[in-house]
ZAMARVEX-991437 format. One line per 3 residues: number of its first residue (from 0); their letters; for each residue x, y, z of N, C-alpha, C, O. Coordinates in steps of 0.1 Angstrom, whole numbers, plus 2048, in hexadecimal, padded with zeros to 3 digits. Layout:
N
NUM) a) X:Y:Z:X:Y:Z:X:Y:Z:X:Y:Z | ... .
// end
This chain:
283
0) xxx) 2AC:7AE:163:2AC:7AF:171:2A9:7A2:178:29E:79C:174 | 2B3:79B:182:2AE:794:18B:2A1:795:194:2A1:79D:19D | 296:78D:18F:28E:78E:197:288:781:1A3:286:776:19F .
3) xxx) 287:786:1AE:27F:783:1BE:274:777:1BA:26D:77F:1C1 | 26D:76F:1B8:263:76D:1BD:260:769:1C6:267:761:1CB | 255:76C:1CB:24C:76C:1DA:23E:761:1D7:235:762:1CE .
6) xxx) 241:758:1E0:234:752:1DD:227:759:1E7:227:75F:1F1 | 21F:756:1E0:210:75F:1EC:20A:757:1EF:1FE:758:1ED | 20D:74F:1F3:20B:746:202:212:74B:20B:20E:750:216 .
9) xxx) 21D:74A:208:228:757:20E:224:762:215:224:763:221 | 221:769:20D:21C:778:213:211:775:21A:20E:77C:223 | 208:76B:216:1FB:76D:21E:1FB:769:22B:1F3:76D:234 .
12) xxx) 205:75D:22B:206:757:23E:20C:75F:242:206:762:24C | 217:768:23F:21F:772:247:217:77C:24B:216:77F:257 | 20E:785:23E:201:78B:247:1FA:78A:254:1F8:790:25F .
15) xxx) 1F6:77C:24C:1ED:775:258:1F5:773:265:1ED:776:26E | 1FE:76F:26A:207:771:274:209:77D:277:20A:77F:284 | 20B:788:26E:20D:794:275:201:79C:27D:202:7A6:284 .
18) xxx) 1F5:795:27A:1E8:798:27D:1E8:794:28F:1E6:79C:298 | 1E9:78B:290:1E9:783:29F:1F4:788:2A7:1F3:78A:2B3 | 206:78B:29C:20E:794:2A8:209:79E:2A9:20C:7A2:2B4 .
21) xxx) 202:7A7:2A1:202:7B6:2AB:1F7:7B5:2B0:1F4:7BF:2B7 | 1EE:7AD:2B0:1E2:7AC:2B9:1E5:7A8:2C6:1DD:7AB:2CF | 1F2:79F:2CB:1F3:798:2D7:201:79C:2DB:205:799:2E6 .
24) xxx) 209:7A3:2D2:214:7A7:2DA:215:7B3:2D8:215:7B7:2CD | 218:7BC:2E6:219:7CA:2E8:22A:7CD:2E4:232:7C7:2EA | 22F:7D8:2D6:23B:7D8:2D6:245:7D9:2DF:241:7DF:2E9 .
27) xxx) 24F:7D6:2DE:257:7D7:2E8:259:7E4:2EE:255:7E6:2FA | 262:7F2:2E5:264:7FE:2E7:259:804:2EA:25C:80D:2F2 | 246:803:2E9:240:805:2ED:23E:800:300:237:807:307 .
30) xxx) 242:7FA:303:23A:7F1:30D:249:7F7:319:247:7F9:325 | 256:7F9:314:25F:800:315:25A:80B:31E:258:80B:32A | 257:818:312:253:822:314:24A:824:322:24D:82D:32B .
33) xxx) 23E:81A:324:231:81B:32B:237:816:33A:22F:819:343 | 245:80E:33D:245:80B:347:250:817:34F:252:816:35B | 256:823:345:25A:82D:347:256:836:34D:25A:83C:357 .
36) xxx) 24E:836:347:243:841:349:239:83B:357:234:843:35F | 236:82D:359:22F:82E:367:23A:82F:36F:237:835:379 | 243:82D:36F:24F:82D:37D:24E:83A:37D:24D:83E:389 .
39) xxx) 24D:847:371:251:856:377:23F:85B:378:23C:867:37B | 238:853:377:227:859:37A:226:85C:388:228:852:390 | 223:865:38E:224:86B:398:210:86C:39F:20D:86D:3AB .
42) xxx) 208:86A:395:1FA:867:396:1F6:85A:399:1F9:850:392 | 1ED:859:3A7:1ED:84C:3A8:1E6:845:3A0:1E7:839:3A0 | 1DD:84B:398:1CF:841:38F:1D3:840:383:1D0:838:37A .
45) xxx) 1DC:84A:383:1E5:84A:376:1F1:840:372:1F5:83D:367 | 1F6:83E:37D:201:837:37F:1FD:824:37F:203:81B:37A | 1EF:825:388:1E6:817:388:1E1:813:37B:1DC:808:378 .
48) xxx) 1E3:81D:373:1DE:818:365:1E4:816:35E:1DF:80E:356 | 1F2:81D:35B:1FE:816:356:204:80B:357:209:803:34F | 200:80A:365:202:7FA:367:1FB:7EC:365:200:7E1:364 .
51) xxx) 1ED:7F1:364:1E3:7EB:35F:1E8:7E7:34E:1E9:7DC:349 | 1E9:7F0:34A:1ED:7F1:33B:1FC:7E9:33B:1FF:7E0:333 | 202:7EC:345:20F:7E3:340:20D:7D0:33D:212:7C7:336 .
54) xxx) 200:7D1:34C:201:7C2:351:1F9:7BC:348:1FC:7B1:344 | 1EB:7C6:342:1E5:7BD:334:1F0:7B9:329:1F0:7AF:323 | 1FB:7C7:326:205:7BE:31B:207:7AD:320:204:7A2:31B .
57) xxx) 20C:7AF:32A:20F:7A2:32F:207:797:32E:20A:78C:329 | 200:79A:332:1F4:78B:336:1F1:789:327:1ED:77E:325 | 1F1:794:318:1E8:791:313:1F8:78E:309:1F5:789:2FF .
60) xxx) 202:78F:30B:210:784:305:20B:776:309:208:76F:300 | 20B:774:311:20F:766:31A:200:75D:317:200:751:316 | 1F7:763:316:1EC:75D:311:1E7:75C:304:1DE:754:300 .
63) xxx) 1F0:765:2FC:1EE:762:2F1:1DC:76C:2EB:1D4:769:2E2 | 1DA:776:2F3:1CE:77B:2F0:1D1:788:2EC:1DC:78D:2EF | 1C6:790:2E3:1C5:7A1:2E3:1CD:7A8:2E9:1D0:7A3:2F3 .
66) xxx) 1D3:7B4:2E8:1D1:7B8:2F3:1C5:7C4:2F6:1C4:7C9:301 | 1BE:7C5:2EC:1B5:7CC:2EC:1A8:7C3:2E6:1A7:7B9:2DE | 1A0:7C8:2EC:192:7C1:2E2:18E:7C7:2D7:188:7BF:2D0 .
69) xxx) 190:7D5:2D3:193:7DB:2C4:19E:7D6:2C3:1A8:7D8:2C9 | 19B:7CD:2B5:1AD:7C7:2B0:1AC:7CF:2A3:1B0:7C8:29A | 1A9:7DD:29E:1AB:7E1:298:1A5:7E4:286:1A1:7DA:280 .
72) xxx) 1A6:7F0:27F:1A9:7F0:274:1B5:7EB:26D:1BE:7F3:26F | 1BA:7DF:266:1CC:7DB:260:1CB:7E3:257:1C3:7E4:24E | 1D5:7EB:25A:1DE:7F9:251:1EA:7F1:24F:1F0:7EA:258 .
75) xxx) 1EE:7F0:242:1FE:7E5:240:203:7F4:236:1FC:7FA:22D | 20B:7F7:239:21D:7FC:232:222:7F3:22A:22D:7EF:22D | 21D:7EE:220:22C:7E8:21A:233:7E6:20F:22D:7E4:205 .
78) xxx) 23F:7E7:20E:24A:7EE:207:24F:7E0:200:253:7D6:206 | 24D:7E1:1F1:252:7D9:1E5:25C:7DD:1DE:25B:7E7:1D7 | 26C:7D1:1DF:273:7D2:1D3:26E:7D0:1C5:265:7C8:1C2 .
81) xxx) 274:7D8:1BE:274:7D9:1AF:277:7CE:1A9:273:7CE:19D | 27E:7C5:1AC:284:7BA:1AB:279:7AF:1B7:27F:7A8:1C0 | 273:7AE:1B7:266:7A8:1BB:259:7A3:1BB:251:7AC:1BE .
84) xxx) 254:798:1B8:244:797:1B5:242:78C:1BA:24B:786:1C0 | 234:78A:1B9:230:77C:1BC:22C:775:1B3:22B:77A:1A7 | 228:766:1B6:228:75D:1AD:217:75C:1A4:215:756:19A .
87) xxx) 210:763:1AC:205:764:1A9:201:76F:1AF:207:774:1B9 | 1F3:775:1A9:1EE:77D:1B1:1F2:78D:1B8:1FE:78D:1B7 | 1F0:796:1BB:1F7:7A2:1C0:1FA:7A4:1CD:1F7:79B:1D5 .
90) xxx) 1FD:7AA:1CE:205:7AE:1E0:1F8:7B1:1E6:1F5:7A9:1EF | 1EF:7BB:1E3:1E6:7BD:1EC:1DE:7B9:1EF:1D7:7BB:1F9 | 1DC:7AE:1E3:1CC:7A1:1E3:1D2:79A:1EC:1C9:797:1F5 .
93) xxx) 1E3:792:1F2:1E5:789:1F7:1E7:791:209:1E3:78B:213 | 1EA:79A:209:1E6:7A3:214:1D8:7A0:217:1D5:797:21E | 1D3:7A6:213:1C1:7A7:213:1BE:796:21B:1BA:793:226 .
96) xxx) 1C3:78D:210:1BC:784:215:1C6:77C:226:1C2:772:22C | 1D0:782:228:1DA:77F:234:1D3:785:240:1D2:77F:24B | 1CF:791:23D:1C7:79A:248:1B8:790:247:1B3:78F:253 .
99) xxx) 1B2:789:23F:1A5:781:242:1A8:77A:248:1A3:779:253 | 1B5:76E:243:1B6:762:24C:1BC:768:25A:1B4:764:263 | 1C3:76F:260:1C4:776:26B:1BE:777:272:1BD:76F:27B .
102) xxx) 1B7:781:271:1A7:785:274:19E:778:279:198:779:284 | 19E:76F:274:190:765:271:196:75A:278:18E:755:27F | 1A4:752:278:1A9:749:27C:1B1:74E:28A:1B6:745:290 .
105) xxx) 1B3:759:28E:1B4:762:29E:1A7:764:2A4:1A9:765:2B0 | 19F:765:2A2:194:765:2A8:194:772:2AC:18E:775:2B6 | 19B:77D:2A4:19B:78D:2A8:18D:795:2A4:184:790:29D .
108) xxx) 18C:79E:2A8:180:79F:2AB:180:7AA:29A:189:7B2:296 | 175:7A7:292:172:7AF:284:16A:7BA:289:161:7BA:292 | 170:7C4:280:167:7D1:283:166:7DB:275:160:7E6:275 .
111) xxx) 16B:7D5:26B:168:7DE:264:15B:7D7:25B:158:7CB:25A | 154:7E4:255:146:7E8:24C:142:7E7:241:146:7F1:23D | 13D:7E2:237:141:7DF:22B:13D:7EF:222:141:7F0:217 .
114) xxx) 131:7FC:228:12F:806:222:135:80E:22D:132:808:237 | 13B:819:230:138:821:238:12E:82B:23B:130:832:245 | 125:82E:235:116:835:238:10A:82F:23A:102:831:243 .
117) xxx) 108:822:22A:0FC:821:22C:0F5:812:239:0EE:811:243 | 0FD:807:22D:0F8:7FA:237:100:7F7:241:0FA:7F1:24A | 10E:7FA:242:11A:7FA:24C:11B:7EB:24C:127:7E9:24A .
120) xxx) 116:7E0:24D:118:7D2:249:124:7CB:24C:12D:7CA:243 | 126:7C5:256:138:7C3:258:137:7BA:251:12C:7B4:24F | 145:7B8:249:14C:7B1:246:14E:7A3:249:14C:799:242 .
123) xxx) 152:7A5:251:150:792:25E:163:792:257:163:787:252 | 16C:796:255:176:793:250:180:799:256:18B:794:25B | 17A:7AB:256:186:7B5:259:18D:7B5:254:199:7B4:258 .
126) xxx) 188:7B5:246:18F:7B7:235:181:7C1:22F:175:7BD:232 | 184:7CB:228:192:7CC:223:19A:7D4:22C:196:7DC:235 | 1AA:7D0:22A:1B7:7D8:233:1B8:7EA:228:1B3:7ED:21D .
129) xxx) 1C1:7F2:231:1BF:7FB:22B:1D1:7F8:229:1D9:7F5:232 | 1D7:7FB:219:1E4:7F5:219:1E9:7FF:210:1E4:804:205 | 1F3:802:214:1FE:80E:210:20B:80A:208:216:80E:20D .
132) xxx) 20B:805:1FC:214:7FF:1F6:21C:80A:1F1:218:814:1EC | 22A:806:1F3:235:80D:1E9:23D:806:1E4:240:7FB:1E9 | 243:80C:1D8:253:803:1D2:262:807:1D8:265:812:1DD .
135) xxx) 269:7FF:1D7:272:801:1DF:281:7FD:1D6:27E:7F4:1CF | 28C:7FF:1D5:295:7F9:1CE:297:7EB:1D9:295:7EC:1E5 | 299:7E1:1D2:29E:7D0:1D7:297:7C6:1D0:292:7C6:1C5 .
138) xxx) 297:7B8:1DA:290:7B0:1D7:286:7AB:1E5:280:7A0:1E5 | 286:7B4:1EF:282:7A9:1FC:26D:7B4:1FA:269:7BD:1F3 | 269:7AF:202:25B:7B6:203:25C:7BA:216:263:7B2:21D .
141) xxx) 256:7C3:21C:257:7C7:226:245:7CA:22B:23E:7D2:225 | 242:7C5:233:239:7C7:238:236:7CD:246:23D:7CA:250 | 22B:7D6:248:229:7DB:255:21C:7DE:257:215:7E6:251 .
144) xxx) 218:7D6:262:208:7D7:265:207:7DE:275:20D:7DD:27F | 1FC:7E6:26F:1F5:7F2:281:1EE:7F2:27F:1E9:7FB:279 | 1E8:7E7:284:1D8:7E7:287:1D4:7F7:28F:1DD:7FC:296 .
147) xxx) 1C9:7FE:28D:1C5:807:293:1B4:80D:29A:1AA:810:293 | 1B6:80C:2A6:1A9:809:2AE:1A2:811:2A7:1A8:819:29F | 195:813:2A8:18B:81D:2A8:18E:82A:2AD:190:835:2A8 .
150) xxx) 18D:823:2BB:190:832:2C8:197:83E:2C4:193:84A:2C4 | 1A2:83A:2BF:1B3:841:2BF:1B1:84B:2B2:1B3:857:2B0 | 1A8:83C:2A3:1AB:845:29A:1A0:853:29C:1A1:85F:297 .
153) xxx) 198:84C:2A2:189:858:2A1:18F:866:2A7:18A:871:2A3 | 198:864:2AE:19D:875:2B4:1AA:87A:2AB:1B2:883:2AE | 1AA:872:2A1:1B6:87C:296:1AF:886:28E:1A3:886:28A .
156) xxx) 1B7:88F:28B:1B3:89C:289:1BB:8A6:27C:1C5:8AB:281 | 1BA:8A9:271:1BF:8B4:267:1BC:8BE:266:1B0:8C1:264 | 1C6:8C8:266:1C1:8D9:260:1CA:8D8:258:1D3:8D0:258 .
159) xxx) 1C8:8E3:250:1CD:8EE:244:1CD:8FA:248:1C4:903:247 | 1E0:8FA:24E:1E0:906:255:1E9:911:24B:1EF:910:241 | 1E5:91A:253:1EF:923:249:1F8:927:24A:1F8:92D:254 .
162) xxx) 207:928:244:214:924:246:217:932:24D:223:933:250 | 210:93E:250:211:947:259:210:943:269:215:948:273 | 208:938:267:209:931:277:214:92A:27E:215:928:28A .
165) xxx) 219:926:274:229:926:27B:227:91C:287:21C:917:28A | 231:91A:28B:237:910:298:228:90D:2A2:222:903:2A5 | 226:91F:2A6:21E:91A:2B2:211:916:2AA:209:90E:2B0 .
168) xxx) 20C:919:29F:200:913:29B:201:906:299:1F5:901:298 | 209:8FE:298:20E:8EE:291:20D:8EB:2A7:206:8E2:2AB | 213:8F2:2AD:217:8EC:2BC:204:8EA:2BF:1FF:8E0:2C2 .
171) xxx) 1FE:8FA:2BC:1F3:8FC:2C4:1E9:8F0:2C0:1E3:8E9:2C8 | 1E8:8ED:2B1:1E0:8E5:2AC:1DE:8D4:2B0:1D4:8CE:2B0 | 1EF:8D1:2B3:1F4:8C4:2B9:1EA:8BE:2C5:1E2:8B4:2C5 .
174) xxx) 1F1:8CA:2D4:1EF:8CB:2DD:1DD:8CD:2E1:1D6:8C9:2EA | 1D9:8D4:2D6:1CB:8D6:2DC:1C2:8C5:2D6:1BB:8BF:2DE | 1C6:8C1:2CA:1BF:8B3:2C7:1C4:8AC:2D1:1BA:8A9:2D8 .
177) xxx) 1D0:8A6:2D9:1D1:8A1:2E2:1C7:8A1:2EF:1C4:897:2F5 | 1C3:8AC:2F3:1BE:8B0:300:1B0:8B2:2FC:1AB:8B5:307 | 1A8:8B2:2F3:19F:8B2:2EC:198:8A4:2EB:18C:8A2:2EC .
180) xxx) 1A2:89B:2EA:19E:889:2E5:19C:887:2F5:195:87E:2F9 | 1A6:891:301:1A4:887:30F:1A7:876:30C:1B1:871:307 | 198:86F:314:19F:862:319:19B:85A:30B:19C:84D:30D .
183) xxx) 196:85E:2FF:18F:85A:2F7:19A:852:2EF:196:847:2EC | 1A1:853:2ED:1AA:84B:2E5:1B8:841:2EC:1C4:83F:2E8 | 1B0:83E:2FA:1B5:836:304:1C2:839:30A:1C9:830:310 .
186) xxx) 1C6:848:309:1D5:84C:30D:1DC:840:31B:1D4:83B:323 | 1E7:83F:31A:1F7:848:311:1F4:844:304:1F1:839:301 | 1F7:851:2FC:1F2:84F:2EC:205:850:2E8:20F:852:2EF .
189) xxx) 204:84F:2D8:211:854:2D2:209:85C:2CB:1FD:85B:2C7 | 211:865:2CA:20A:873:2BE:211:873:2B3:21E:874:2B3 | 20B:872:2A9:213:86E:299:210:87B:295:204:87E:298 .
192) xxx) 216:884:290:215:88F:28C:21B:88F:27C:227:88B:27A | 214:892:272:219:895:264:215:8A7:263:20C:8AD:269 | 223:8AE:256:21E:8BA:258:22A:8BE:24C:236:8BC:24A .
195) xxx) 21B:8C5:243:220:8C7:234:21F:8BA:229:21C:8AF:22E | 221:8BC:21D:21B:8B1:213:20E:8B5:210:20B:8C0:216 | 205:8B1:20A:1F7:8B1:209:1EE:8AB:212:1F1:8A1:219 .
198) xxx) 1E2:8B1:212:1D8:8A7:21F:1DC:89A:220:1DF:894:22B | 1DC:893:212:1DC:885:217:1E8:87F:21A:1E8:875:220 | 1F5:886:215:201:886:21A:205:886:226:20D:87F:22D .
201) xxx) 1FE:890:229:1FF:893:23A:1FA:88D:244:200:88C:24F | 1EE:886:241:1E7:87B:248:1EE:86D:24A:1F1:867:255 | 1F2:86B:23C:1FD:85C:23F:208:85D:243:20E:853:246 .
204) xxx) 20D:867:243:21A:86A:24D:219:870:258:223:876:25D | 209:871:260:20A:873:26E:205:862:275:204:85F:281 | 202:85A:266:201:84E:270:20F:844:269:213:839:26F .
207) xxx) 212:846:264:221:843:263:228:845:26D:22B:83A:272 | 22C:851:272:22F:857:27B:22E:84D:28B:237:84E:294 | 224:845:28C:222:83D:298:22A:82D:295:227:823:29A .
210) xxx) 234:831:28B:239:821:28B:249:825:28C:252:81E:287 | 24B:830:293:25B:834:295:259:82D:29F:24D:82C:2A3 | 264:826:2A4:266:820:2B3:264:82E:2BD:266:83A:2B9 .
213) xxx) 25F:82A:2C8:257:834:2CF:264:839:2D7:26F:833:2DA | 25D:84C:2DA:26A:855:2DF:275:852:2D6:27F:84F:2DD | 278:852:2C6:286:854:2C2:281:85C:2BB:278:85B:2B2 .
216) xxx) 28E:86D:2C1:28A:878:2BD:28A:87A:2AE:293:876:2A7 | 27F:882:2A9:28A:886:29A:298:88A:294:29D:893:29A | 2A0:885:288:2A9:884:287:2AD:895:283:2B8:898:281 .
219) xxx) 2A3:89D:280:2A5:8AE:280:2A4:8B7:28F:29A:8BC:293 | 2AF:8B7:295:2AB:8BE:2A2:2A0:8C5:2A2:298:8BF:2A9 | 29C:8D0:29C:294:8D9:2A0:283:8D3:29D:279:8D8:2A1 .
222) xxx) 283:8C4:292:276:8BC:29A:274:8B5:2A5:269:8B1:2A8 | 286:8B3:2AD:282:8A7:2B4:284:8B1:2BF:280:8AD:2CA | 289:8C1:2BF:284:8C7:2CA:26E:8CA:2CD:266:8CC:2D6 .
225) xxx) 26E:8C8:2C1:25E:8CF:2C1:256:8C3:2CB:24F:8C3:2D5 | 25F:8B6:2C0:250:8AB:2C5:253:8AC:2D8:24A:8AE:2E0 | 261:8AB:2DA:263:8AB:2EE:25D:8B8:2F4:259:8B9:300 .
228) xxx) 25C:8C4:2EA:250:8CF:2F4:243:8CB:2F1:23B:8CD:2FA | 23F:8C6:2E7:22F:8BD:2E9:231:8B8:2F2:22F:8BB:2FE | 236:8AF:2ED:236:8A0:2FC:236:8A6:30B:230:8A1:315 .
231) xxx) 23F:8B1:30B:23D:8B4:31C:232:8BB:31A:22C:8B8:324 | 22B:8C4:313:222:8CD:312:216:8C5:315:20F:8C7:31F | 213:8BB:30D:208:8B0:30B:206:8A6:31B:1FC:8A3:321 .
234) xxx) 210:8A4:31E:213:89F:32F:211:8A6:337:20D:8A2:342 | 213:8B8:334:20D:8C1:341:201:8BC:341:1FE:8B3:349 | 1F9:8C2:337:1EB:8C1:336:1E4:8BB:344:1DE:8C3:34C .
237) xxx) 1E7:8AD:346:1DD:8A8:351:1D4:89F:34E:1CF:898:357 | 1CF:89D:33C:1CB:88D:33C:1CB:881:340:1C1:87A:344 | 1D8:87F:33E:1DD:876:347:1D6:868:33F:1CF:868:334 .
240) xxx) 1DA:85D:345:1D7:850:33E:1CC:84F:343:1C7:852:34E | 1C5:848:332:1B9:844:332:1AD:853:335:1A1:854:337 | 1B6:85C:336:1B1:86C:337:1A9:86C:349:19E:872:34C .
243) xxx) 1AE:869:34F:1A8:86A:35A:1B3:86C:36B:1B1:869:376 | 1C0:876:361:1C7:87D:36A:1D9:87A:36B:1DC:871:373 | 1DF:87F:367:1EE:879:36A:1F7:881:35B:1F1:883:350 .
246) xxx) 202:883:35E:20A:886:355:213:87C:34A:21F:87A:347 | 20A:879:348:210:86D:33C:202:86B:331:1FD:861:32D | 1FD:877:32E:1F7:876:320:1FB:86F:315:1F3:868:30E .
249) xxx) 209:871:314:20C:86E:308:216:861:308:211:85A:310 | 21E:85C:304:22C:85A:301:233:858:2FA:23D:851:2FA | 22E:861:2EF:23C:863:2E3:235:873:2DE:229:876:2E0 .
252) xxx) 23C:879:2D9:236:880:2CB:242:87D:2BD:24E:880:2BE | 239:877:2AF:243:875:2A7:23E:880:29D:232:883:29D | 247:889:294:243:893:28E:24B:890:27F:258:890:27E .
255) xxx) 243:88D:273:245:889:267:244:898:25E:239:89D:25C | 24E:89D:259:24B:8A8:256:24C:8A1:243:250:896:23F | 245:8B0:23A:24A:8A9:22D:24B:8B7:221:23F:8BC:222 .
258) xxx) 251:8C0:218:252:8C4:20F:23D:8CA:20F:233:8C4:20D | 23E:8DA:213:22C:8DA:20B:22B:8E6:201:235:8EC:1FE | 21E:8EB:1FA:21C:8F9:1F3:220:902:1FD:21F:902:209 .
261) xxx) 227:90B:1F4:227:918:1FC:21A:91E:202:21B:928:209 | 20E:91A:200:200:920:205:200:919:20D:1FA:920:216 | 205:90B:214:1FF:904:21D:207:900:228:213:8FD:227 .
264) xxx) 201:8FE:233:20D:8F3:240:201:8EB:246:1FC:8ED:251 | 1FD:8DF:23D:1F5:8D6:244:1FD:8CE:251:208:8CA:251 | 1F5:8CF:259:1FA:8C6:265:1ED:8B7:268:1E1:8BA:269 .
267) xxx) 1F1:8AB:269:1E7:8A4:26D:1ED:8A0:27B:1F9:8A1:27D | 1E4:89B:284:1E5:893:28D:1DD:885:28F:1D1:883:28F | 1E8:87A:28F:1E3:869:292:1E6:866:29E:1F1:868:2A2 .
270) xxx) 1DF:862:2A3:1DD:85F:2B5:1E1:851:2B4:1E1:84B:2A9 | 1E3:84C:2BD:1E7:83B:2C1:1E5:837:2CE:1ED:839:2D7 | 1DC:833:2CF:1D5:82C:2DD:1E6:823:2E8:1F1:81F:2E4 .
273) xxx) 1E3:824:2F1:1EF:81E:2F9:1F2:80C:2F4:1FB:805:2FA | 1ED:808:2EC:1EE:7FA:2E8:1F0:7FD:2DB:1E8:7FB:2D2 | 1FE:803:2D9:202:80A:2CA:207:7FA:2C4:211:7F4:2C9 .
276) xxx) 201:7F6:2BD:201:7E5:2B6:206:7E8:2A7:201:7EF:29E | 211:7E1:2A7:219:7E1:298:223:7D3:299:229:7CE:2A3 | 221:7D0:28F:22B:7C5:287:22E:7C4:27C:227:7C8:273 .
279) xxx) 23A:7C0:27B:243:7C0:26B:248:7B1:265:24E:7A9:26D | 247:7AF:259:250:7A3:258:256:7A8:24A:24E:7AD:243 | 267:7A8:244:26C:7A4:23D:26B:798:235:26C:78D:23B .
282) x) 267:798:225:262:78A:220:271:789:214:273:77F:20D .
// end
């Protein structure tokens, strides 16, 4: 077999670069979405805050800053040909150390802990990244980093429901963690929905789920009917942005379904704060 190599220097500046784009540029299809949704916001405090939200994307492009002051947990996706390696070293030590220099040479703000219970001790790095490697047939490596705030993730939510609950138990469970989190996870959120697979299956494919380009429906009608009765369902509600009134809770629902036991229909829910921050680079 012809094989790829990848130098990791390579991988690690491309990291490191992807650290500073999703920290300072709001995606396009996201930023899309939010200026949609304030033109049809019919709430005035609601509508002022949309706009607020649009105009920080902006100011914080053009300046080259945050756009948030939580710049996140780095969650990276990424997908290796079989026909691929590096020249030294592994994919996730050179990640690891891309998300440091990132971090540290952006002047982004570190937040992660080095125990979670006892001494909590930050890091000063915001390493370690949490990194989801798969193999892939080729030779290229694919990367994708979502940083993810505190706020957003703190209101995600799993049950183990029972496959007697059917449709409206998967709708009711959705709909009520939404309206439940309120202004806490800085709405307009994207709602990543995974449902079926095992718990932890279901978890990485409801935050998977928040890196479809936003509003493109599922390619199974009868999910991409479900996620548009959330989405209007979740918009009655009355949260509204930043939870403090207007019909635009939300602006996407993406719904990742997957193969489960016949005993089970796990459903999770991953929230995404309105500064849904992702970047990718092809190496």
């Amino acid at each position: 077999m012809d094989i790829r190599m990848l130098s990791r220097d390579q991988v690690v500046s491309a990291v490191r670069n992807l650290c500073l784009e999703a920290a300072r540029y709001l995606p396009a299809d996201v930023l899309a979405r939010m200026e949609k949704y304030a033109h049809a916001e019919k709430n005035f405090r609601g509508r002022a805050i949309l706009e607020q939200c649009i105009e920080n994307a902006r100011i914080a492009a053009e300046k080259k800053l945050p756009i948030c002051q939580d710049t996140g947990f780095a969650v990276l996706f990424v997908e290796m040909g079989t026909a691929c390696c590096l020249d030294e070293g592994s994919v996730e030590e050179a990640c690891q150390e891309g998300v440091r220099r990132g971090y540290t040479e952006g002047y982004l703000r570190k937040s992660i802990v080095h125990d979670p219970l006892f001494d909590r001790v930050n890091t000063n790095d915001n390493t370690p990244a949490v990194i989801h490697l798969r193999s892939v047939p080729g030779k290229s490596l694919r990367i994708v980093l979502a940083p993810k705030g505190g706020g957003s993730e703190n209101m995600s939510r799993t049950a183990m429901l029972k496959p007697a609950d059917g449709v409206e138990g998967v709708r009711d469970f959705v709909f009520r963690t939404v309206v439940e989190a309120g202004g806490n996870p800085c709405p307009p959120t994207i709602v990543g929905v995974g449902l079926g697979g095992t718990l932890e299956q279901c978890c990485l494919m409801a935050k998977k789920s928040l890196l479809r380009p936003v509003g493109t429906p599922h390619e199974d009608p009868r999910y991409a009917r479900l996620e548009q009765e959330l989405l209007e369902q979740i918009n009655s509600s009355g949260v509204g942005p930043q939870g403090l009134g207007g019909r635009t809770t939300a602006l996407a629902v993406h719904i990742t379904p997957y193969p489960c036991h016949i005993a089970q229909l796990p459903v999770a829910v991953n929230l995404n704060c309105h500064a849904a921050r992702h970047a990718e680079v092809t190496l």
